[in-house]
N, C-alpha and C positions, 0 to 999 in steps of 0.2 A: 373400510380399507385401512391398512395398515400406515403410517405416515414415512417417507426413504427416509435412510439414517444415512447423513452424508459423510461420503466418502470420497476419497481420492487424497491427489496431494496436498500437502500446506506449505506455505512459503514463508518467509521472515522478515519484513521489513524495517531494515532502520534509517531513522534520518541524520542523514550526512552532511548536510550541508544548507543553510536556512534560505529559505523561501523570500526572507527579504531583499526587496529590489524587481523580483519577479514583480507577473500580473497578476490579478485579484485573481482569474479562473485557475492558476496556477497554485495561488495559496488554498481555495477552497479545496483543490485536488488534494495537497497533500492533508489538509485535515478530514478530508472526506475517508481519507488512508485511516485514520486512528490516529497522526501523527500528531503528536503535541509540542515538542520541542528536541532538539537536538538529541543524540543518543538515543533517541524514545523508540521501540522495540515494538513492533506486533506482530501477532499471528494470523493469515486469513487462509480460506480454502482458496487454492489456485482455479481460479474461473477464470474466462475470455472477459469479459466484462474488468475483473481485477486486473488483468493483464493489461488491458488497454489504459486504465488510469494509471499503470506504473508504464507503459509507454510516451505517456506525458510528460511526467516528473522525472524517468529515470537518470538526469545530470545533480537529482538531488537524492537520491533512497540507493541505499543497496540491498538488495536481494538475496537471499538466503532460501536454502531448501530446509526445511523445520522438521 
């Protein structure tokens, strides 16, 4: 069988605002994102799964459609 080439949307996350002072599952969340440090930028495929970890953080990331 062939392997799916995925598809669909991408989203852009950047971090806005730092994680210090939050809770440790809070900071794991946002490094669990790819997020390194302030300004820091990624890209992931829009899944329910990714949705739900930026409905954790989202007072700290903003969202982009990529």
């Amino acid at each position: 069988m062939a392997a799916k080439k995925a598809s669909g949307k991408q989203i852009k996350l950047t971090l806005v605002h730092s994680p210090i002072g939050y809770t440790e599952r809070t900071k794991k969340t946002v490094r669990a994102l790819g997020l390194k440090r302030l300004r820091f930028s990624v890209v992931h495929q829009d899944t329910p799964a990714l949705r739900g970890m930026i409905d954790k953080v989202s007072h700290l990331v903003k969202v982009e459609e990529a």
